[in-house]
C-alpha positions as CSV (number, residue, x, y, z in Angstrom):
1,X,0.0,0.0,0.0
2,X,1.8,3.4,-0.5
3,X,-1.4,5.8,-0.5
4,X,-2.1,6.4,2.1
5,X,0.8,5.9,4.0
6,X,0.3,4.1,7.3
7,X,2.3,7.2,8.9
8,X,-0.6,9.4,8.0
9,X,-3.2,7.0,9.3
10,X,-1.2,6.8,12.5
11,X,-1.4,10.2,12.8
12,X,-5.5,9.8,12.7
13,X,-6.2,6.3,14.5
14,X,-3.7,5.5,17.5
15,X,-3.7,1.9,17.2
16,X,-3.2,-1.1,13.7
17,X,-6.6,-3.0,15.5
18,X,-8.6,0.0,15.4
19,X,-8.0,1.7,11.9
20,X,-8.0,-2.3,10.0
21,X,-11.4,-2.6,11.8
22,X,-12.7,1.1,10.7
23,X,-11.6,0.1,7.2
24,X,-12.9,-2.7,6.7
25,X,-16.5,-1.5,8.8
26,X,-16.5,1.0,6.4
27,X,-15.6,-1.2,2.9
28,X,-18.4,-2.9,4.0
29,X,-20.8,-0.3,4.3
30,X,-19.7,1.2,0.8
31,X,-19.9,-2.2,-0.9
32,X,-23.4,-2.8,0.2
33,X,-24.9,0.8,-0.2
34,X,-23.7,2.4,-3.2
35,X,-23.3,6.1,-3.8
36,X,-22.0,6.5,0.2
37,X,-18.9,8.3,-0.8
38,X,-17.8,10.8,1.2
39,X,-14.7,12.3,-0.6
40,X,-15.0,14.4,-4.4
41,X,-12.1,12.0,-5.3
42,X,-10.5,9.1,-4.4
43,X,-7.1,7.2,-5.9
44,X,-8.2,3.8,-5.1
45,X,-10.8,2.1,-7.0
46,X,-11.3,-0.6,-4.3
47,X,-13.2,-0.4,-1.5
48,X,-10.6,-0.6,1.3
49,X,-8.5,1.9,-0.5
50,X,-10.7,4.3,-0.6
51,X,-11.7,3.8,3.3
52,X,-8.5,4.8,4.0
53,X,-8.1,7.1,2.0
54,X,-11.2,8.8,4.1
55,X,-9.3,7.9,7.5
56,X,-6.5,9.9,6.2
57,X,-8.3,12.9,5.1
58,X,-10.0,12.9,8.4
59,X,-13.7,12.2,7.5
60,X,-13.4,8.8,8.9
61,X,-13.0,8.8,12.3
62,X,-13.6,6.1,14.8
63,X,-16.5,6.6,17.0
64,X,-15.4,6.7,21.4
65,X,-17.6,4.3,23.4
66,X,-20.3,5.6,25.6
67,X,-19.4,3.9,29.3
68,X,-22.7,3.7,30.1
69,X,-23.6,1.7,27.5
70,X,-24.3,-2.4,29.0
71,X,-23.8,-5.3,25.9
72,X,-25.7,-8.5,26.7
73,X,-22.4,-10.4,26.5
74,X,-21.0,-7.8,29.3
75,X,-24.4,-9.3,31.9
């Protein structure tokens, strides 16, 4: 991968774990909805390039966890 470079998606996301689930979250999303795209133009024609590509521009940003929030799993 050399665009983005994982320097500049450090410099969004803090950790490997949380921008490689972003991505792919958000490859998902764009491969089931179409027309979600959120940047005028993107480099990559693939999906998970052009997640990335949103992390790195800053529109993609990953959500902070409410600590209120109970999960069935957590009971």
């Amino acid at each position: 991968m050399l665009y983005p470079s994982v320097d500049a998606l450090k410099k969004e996301i803090d950790s490997k774990y949380s921008l490689v689930s972003l991505a792919s979250k958000r490859a998902r999303q764009m491969q089931e909805e179409q027309n979600t795209e959120r940047l005028h133009k993107y480099v990559s024609y693939k999906y998970v390039g052009k997640a990335l590509e949103e992390v790195a521009a800053g529109v993609l940003t990953k959500v902070t966890q409410d600590e209120s929030t109970v999960y069935e799993d957590e009971i």
